[in-house]
N, CA, C and O atoms as a MOPAC input file, in Angstrom:
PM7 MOZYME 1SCF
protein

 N     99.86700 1    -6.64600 1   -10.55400 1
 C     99.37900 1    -6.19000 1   -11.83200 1
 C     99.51100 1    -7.30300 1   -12.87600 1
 O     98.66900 1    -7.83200 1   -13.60200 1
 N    100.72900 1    -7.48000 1   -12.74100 1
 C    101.01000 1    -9.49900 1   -14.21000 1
 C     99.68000 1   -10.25700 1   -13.53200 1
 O     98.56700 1   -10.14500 1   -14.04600 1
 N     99.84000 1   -10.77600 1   -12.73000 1
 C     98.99700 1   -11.45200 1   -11.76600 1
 C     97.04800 1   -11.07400 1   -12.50800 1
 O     96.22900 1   -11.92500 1   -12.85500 1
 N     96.94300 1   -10.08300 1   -12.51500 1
 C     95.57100 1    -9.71200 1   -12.67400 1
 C     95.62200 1   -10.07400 1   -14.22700 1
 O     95.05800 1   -10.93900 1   -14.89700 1
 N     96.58400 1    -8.99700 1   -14.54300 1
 C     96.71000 1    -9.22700 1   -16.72900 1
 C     96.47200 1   -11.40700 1   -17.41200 1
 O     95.93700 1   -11.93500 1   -18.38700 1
 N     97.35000 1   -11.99700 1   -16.00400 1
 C     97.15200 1   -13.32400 1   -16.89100 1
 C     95.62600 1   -13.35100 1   -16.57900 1
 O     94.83600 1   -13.35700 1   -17.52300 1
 N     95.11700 1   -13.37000 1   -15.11500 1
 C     93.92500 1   -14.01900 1   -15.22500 1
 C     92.56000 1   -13.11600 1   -15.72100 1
 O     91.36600 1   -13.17100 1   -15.42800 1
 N     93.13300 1   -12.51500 1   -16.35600 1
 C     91.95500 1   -11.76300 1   -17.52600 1
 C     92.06700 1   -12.39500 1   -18.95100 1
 O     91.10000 1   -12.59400 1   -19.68700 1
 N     93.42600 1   -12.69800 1   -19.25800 1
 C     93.73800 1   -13.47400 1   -20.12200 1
 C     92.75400 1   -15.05300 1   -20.15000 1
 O     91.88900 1   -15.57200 1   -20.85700 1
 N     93.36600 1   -15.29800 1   -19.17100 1
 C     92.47900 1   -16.61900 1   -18.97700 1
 C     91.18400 1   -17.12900 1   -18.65900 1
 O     90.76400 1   -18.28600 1   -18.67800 1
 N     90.43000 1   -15.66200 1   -18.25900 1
 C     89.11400 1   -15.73700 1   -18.13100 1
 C     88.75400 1   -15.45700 1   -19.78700 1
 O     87.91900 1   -16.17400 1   -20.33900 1
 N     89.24100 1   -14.68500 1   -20.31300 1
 C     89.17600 1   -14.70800 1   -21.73500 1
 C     89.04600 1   -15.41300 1   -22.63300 1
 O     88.31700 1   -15.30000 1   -23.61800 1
 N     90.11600 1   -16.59900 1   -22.19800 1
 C     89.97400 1   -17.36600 1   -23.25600 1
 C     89.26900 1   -18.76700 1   -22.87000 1
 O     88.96500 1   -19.59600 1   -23.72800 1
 N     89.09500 1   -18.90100 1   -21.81100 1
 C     87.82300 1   -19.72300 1   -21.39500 1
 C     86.29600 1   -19.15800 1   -21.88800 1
 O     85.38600 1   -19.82800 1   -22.37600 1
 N     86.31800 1   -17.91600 1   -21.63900 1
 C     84.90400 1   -17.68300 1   -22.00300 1
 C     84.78100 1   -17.80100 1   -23.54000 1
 O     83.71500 1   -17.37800 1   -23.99000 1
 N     85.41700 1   -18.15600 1   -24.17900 1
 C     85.56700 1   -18.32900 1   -25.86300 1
 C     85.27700 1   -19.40400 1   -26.33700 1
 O     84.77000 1   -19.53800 1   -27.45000 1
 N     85.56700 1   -20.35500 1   -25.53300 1
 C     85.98200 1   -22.08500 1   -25.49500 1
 C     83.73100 1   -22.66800 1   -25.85700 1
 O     82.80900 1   -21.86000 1   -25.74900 1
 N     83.59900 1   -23.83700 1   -26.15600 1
 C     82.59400 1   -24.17400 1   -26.32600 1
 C     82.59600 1   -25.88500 1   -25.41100 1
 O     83.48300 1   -26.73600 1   -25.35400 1
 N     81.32400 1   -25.85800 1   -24.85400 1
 C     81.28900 1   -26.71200 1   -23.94500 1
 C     80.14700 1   -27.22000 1   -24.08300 1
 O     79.11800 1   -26.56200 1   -24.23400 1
 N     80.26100 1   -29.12100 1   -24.02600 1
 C     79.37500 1   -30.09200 1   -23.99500 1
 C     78.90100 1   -30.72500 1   -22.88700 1
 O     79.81500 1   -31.47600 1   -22.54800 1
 N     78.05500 1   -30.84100 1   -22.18300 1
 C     78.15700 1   -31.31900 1   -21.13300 1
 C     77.18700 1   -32.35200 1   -20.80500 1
 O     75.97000 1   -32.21700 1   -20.68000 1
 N     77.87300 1   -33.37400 1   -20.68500 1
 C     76.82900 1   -35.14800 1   -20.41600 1
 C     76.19700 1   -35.17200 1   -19.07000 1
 O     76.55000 1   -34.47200 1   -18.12200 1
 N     75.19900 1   -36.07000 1   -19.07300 1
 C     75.10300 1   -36.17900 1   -17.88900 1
 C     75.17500 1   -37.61600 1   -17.57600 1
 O     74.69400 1   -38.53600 1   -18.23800 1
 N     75.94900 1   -37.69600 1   -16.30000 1
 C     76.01900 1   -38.64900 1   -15.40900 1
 C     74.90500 1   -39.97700 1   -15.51000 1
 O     73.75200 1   -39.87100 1   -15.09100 1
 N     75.38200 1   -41.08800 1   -16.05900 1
 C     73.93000 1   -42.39700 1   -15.87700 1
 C     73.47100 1   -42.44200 1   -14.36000 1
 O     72.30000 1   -42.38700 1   -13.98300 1
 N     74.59500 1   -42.55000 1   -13.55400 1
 C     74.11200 1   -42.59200 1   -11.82100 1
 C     73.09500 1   -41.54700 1   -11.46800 1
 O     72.04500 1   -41.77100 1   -10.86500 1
 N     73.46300 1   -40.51400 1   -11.85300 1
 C     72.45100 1   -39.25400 1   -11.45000 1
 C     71.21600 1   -39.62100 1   -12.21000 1
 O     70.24000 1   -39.75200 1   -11.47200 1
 N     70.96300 1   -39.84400 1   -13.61600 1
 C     70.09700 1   -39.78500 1   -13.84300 1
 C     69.12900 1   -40.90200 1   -13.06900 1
 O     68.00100 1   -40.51300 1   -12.76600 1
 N     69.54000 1   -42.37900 1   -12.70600 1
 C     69.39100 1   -43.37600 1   -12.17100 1
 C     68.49500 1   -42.77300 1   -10.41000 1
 O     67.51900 1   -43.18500 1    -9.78300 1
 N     69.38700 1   -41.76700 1   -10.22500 1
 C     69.22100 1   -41.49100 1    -8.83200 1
 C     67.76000 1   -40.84500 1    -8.74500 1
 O     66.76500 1   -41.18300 1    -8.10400 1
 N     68.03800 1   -39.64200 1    -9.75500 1
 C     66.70100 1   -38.94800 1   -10.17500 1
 C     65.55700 1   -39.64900 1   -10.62100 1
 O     64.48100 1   -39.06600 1   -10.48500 1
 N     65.56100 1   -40.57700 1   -11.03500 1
 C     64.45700 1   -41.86000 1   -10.86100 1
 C     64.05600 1   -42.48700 1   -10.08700 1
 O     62.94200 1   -42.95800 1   -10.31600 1
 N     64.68100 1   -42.81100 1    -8.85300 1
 C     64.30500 1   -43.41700 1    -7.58500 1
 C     63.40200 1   -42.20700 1    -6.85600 1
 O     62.31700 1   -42.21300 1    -6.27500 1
 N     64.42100 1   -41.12900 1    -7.18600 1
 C     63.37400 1   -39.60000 1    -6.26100 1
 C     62.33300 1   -39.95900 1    -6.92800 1
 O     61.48400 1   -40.63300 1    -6.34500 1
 N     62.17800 1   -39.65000 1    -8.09900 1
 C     60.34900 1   -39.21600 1    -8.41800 1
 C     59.79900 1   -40.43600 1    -8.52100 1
 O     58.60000 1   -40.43800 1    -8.80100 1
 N     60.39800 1   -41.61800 1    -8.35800 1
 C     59.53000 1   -42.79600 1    -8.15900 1
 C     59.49600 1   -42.51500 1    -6.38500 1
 O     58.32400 1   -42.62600 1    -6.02500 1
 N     60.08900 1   -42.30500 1    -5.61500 1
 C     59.81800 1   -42.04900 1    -4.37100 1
 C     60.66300 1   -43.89100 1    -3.55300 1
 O     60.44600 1   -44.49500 1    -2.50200 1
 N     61.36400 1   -44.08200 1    -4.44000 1
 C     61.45000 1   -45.82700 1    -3.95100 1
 C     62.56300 1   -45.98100 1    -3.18200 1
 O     63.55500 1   -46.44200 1    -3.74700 1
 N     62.65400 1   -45.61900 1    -1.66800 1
 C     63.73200 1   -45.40700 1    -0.90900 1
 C     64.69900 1   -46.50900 1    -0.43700 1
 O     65.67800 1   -46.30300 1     0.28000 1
 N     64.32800 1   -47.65000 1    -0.90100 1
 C     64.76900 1   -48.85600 1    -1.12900 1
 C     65.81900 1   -49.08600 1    -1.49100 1
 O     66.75400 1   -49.67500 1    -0.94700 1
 N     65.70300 1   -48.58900 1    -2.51600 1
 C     67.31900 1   -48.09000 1    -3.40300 1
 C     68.20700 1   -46.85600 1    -3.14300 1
 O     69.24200 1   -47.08600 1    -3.76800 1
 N     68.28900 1   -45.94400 1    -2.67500 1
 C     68.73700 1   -44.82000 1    -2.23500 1
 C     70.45300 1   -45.67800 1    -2.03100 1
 O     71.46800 1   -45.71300 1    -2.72600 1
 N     70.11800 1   -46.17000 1    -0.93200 1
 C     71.23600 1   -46.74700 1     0.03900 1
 C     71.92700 1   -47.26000 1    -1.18100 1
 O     72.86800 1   -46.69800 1    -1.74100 1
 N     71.53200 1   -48.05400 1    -1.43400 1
 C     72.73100 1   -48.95400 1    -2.89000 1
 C     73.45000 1   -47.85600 1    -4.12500 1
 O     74.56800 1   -48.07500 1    -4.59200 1
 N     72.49800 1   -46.53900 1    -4.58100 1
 C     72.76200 1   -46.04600 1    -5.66200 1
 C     74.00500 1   -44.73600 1    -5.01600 1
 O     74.95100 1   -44.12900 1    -5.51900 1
 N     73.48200 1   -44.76100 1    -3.95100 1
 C     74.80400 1   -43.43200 1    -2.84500 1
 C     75.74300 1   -44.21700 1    -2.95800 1
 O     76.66000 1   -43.68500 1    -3.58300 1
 N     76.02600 1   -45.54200 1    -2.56000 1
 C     76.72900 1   -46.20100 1    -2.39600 1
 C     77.68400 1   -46.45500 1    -3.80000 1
 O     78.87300 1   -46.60800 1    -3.52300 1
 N     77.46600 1   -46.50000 1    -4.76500 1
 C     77.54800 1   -46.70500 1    -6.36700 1
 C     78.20600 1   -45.20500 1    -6.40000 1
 O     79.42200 1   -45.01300 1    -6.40200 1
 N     77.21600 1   -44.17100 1    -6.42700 1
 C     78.03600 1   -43.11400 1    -6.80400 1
 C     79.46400 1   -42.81200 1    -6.26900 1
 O     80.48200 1   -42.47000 1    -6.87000 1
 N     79.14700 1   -43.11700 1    -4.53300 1
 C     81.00300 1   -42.74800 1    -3.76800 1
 C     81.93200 1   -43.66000 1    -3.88800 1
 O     83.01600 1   -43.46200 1    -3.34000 1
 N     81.67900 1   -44.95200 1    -4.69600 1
 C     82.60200 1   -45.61700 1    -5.57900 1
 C     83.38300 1   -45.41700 1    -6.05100 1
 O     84.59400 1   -45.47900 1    -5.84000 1
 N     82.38300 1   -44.95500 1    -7.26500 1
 C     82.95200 1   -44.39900 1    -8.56000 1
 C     83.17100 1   -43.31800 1    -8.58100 1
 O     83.96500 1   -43.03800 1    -9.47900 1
 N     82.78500 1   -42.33800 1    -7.89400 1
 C     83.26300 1   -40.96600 1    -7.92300 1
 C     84.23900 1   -40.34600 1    -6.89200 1
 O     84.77900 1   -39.24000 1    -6.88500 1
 N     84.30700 1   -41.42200 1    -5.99200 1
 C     85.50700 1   -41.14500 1    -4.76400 1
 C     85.33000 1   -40.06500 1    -3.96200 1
 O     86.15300 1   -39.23400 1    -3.57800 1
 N     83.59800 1   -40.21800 1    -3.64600 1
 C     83.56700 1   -39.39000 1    -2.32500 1
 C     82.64700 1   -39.75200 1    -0.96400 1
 O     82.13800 1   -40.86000 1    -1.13400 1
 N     82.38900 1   -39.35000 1    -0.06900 1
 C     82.00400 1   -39.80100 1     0.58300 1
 C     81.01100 1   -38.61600 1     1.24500 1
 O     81.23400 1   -37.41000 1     1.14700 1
 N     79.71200 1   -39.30200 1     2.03300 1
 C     78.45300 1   -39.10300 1     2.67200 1
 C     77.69100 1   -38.18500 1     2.01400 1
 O     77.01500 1   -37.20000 1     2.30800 1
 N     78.03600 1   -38.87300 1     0.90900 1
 C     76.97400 1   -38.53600 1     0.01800 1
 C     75.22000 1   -38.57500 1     0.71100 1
 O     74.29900 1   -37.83300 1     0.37000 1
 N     75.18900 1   -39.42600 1     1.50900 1
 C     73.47500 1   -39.23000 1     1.93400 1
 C     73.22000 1   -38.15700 1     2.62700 1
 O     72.02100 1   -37.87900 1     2.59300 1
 N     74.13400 1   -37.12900 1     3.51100 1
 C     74.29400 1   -36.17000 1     3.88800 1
 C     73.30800 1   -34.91400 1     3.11200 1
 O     72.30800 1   -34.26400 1     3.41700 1
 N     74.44600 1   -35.03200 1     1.68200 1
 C     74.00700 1   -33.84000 1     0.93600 1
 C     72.63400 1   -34.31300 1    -0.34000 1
 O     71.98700 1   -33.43300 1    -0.90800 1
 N     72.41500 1   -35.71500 1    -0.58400 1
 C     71.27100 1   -36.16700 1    -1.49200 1
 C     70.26900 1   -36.45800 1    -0.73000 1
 O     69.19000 1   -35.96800 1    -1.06500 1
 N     70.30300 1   -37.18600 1     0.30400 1
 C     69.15300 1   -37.73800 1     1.10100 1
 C     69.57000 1   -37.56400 1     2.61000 1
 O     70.56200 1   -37.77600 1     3.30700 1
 N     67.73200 1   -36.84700 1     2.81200 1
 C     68.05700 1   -36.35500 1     4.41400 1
 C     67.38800 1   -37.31200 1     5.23500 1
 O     67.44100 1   -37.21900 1     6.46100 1

């Protein structure tokens, strides 16, 4: 029952909160190669993102 009461609490006061949200230069970068279609670059910009973002096979889930 505490258990449920905090996280109503805390869904509460998150849903109150106001949120900005940027977007990513890589993504947008990436989303430019798609609609340019220029697969050339794919390989280098996956590569860039799991860098900097510390993950990996990324071509998995962006490019099939």
């Amino acid at each position: 029952m505490i258990t449920h009461w905090q996280s109503f609490r805390g869904i509460h006061a998150f849903l109150k909160k106001e949120y900005a949200f940027a977007a990513a230069p890589l993504l947008a970068e990436w989303e430019e190669a798609v609609k340019a279609g220029d697969e050339t670059v794919y390989l280098a910009q996956l590569a860039r993102m799991e860098a900097e973002w510390g993950l990996t096979d990324l071509r998995k889930v962006l490019w099939k």
